[in-house]
C-alpha positions as CSV (number, residue, x, y, z in Angstrom):
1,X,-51.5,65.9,-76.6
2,X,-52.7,63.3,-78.1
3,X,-51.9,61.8,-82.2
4,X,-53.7,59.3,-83.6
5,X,-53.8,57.5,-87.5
6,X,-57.4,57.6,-89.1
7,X,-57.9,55.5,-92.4
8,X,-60.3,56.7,-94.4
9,X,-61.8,54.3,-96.6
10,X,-63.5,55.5,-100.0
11,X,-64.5,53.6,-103.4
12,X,-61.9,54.5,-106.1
13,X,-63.4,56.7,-107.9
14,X,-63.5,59.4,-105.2
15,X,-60.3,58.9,-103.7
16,X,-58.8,61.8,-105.4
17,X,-61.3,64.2,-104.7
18,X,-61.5,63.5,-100.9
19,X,-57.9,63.7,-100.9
20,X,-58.3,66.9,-101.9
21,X,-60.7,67.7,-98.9
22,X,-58.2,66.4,-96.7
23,X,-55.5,68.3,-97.9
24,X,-57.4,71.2,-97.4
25,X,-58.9,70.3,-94.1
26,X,-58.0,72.1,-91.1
27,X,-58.8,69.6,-88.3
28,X,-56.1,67.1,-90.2
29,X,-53.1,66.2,-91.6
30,X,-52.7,64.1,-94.8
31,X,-50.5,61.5,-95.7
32,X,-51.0,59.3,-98.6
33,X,-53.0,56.8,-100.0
34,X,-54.3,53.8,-102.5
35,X,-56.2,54.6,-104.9
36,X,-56.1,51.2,-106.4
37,X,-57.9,50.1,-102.5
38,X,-59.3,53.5,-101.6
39,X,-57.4,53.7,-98.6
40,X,-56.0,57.2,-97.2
41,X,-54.0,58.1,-94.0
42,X,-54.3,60.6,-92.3
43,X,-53.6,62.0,-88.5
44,X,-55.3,64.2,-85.9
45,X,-54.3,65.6,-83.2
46,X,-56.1,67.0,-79.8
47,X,-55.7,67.7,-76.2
48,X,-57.7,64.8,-75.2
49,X,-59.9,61.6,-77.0
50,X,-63.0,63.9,-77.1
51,X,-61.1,66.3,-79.3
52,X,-59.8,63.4,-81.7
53,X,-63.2,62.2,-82.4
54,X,-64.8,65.2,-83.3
55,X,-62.4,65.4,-85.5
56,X,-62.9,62.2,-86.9
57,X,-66.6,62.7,-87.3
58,X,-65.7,66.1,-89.5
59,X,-63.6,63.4,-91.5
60,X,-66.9,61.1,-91.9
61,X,-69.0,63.8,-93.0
62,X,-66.4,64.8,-96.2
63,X,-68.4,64.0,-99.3
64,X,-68.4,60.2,-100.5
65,X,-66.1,59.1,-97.1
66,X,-67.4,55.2,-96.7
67,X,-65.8,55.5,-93.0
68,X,-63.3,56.9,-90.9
69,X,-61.4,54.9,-88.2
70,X,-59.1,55.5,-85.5
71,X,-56.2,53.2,-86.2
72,X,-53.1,53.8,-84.2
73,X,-53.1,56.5,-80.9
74,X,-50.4,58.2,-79.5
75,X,-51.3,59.8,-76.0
76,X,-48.8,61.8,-74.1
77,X,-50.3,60.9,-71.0
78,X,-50.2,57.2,-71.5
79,X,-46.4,57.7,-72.5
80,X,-45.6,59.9,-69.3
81,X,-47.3,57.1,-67.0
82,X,-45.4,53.9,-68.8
83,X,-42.0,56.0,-68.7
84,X,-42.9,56.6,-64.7
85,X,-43.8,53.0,-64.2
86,X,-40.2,51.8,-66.2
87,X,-38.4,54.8,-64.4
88,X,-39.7,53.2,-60.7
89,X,-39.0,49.3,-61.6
90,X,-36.6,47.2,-61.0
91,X,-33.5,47.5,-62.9
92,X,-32.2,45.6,-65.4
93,X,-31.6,41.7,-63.3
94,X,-28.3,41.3,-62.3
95,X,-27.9,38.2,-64.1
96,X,-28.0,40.3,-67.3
97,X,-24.8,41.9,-66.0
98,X,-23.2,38.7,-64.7
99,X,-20.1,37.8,-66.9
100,X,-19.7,34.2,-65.9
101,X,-23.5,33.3,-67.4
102,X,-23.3,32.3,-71.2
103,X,-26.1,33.7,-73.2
104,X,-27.0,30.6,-74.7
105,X,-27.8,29.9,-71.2
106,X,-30.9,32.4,-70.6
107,X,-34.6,30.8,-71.7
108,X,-36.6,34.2,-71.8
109,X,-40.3,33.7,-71.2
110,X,-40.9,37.2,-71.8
111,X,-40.7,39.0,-68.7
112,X,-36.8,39.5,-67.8
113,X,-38.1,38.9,-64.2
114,X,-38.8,35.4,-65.0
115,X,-35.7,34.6,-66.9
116,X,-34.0,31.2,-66.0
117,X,-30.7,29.7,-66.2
């Protein structure tokens, strides 16, 4: 399953009345929005990318929709892999656990891997 955030940018004017589209739209789910900007968020949801974006193109074709764009995408797959990957790494570097190093001590050059003391 995947989620994803789609701004929806409209002039001003409009914003209430593609709201209303939105809200009554069954491919998405509503948020909020700025009228004073014309911004509105919403979300869709589909098995895959190709579901997402025909979903977003039924968002660009409401009445007096400027544009629709992807903005942040959640993909169940892509979480499953990263968990796997963290799941099959090296644990947490034993110098982490190690009492007698002071904390102050530690330059982080973010990757704990390459953490010097």
């Amino acid at each position: 399953m995947n989620i994803s955030s789609i701004v929806v940018q409209v002039r001003s004017e409009y914003v209430d009345e593609v709201v209303e589209a939105l809200k009554a739209a069954d491919f998405c789910d509503y948020h909020f929005h700025d009228k004073s900007i014309g911004k509105i968020i919403v979300t869709v949801e589909g098995e895959g990318v190709s579901e997402e974006i025909e979903k977003v193109k039924k968002i660009q074709e409401i009445p007096h929709v400027i544009a629709a764009d992807m903005m942040m995408a959640y993909s169940e797959e892509e979480l499953d892999k990263e968990r796997s990957k963290l799941e099959m790494g090296p644990n947490v570097p034993e110098m982490l656990n190690d009492d007698s190093i002071r904390a102050e001590d530690i330059v982080y050059h973010g990757d704990l891997r390459k953490m010097k003391f």
